[in-house]
Residue, then its C-alpha position, 0 to 999 in steps of 0.5 A: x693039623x694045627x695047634x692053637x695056643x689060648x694063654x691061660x689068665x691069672x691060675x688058668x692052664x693054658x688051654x690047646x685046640x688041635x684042630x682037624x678033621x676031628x679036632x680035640x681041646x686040651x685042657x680047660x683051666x679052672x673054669x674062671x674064664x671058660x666062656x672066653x676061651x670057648x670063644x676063642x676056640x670058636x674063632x677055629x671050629x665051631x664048637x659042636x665040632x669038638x667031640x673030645x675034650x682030653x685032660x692032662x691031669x686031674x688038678x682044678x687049674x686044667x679041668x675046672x672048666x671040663x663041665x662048661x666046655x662039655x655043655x657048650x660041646x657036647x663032648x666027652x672027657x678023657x683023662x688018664x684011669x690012674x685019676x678017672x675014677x677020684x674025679x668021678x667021684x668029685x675028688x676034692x684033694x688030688x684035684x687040689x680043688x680044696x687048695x684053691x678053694x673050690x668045689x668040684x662037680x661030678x664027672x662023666x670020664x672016659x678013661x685013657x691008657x698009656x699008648x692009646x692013639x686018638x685020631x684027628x684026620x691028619x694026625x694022630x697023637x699017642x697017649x704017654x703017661x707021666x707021672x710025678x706032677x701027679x699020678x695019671x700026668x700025661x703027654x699027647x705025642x705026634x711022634x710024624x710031627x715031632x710035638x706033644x703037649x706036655x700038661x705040668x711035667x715040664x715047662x718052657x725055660x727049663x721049669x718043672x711040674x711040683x711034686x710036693x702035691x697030693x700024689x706027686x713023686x720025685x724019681x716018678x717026675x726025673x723019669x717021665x722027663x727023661x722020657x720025654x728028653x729021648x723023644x726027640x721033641x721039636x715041639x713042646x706045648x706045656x700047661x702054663x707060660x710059653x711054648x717052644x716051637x722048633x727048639x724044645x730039645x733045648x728047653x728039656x735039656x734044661x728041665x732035665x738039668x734042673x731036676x737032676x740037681x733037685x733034693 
């Protein structure tokens, strides 16, 4: 199994293919450059390959381009059930679309449950819930590879999720960085800027710095 990293432009996230046997794509951005970064994903698999498209959380940067990539895959959209049912409902405030300046198409969401496991072949990553950027935040943890992608909840250098936004909380944000501080990560992908590779204990250590500091 290997992750590919697609650097997310200008409010994009960054978008991630885990690619196997049954790869799955990682976030969508806001559908600002879908097209371009469904071409990079076809430089891995071809896109009909891809039968699930999992979303970190509910915001417009992550899931705006949902409805393109699942038109150009055919795959199905997953999301944690604390926010299934809003974006189902084309959600226009706990998605942040008004924030940006956006509608939001209804979506088709399969919802998914703090440790569901989803296979890909040789991997199989755990479904962890962390709320605090927003209520359904969620980590994909390889517990044999020692990595997970990670969405808003922390970042790379020591950053963190806000918290300020429409379903945000700061003791729910301490506590889901702690949690990921006790997996004993060796791999971190976050949703925007850089990934760690090898050395994500030390990036989570600062996380957790920071946030014990905050307020």
């Amino acid at each position: 199994m290997k992750v590919h990293y697609i650097a997310g432009v200008a409010y994009d996230s960054n978008v991630y293919l885990l690619e196997d046997e049954d790869p799955i794509i990682v976030d969508t951005g806001t559908g600002m450059y879908a097209d371009t970064a469904l071409e990079e994903v076809s430089r891995f698999v071809p896109l009909k390959k891809v039968g699930r498209i999992v979303l970190t959380h509910c915001h417009l940067d992550h899931m705006g381009g949902a409805v393109a990539f699942q038109k150009a895959t055919g795959a199905r959209i997953m999301l944690h059930e604390a926010e299934a049912d809003p974006l189902r409902g084309g959600d226009t405030t706990l998605s942040l679309a008004d924030m940006f300046g956006s509608k939001l198409s209804k979506l088709d969401i399969e919802p998914l449950k703090a440790g569901q496991k989803l296979s890909t072949g040789s991997a199989e990553f755990e479904v962890v819930h962390l709320p605090g950027h927003s209520p359904g935040s969620i980590a994909l943890l390889d517990r044999t590879g020692r990595s997970a992608v990670v969405g808003d909840t922390v970042f790379c250098d020591g950053g963190v999720g806000r918290w300020d936004l429409p379903g945000g909380d700061l003791a729910d944000l301490r506590s889901s960085i702690k949690r990921l501080g006790e997996l004993e990560l060796r791999n971190m992908y976050p949703g925007h800027g850089s990934y760690a590779d090898g050395d994500a204990q030390r990036h989570l250590r600062l996380s957790a710095e920071y946030i014990a500091e905050a307020y």
